[in-house]
C-alpha positions as CSV (number, residue, x, y, z in Angstrom):
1,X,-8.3,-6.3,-1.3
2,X,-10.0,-6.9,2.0
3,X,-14.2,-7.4,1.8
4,X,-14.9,-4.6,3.8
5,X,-12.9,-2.7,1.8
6,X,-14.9,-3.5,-1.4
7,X,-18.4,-3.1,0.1
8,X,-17.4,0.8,0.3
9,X,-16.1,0.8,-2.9
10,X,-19.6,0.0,-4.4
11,X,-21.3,1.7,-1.9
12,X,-19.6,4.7,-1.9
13,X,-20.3,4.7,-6.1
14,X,-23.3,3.9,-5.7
15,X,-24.2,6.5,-3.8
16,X,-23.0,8.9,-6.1
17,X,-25.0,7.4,-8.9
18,X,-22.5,6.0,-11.1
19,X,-21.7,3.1,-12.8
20,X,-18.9,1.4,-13.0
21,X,-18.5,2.5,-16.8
22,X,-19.2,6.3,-15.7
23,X,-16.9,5.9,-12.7
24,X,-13.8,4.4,-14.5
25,X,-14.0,7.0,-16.9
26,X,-13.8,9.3,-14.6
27,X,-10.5,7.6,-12.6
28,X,-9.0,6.6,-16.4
29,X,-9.4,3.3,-16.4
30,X,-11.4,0.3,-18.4
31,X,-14.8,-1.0,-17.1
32,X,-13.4,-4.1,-16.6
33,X,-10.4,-3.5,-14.8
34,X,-12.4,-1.2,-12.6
35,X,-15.3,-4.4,-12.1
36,X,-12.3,-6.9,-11.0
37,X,-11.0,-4.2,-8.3
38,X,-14.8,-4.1,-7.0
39,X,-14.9,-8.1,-7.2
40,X,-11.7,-8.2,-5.3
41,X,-9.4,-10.2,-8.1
42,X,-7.2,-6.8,-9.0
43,X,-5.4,-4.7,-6.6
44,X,-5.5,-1.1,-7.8
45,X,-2.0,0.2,-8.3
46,X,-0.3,3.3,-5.9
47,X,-1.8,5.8,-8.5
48,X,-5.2,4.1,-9.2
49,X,-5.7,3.9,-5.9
50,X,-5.2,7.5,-5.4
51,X,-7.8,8.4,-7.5
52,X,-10.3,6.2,-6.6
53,X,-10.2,7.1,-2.7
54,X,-9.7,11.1,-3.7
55,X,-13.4,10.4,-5.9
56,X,-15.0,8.7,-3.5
57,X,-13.9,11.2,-0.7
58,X,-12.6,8.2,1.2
59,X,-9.9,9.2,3.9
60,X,-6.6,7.2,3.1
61,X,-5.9,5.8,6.8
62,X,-9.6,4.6,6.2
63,X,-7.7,2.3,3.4
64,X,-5.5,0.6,4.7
C-alpha cells in the first residue's frame, strides 16, 4: 500500500476518534491485522478494503 495512502488511513481514524482496536471492530477484523494494513506490511483484501474506505467516507477512485 502506497504511503500516502496510509497517512489517510490513520488520519482519517483518527479523526473520528478511534483506535485501531475500536475501528477493526467495527470493519471485522483483528487489531493486529488492522495495525500491519496501517504500517503498510498487509494489503487489505477486495472486501476489507470495502469496508474500510465506506467507514472512513473515503471515495474509491481516491484509492487507487
Amino acid at each position: 500500500m502506497k504511503t500516502i495512502k496510509r497517512s489517510r488511513l490513520i488520519s482519517r481514524r483518527k479523526e473520528k476518534k478511534l483506535t485501531q482496536e475500536e475501528f477493526s471492530n467495527i470493519i471485522g477484523c483483528s487489531r493486529s491485522h488492522y495495525a500491519c494494513i496501517e504500517l503498510g506490511t498487509k494489503d487489505p483484501g477486495f472486501k476489507l478494503t470495502e469496508k474500510i474506505i465506506s467507514e472512513l467516507g473515503i471515495d474509491v477512485k481516491d484509492w487507487r
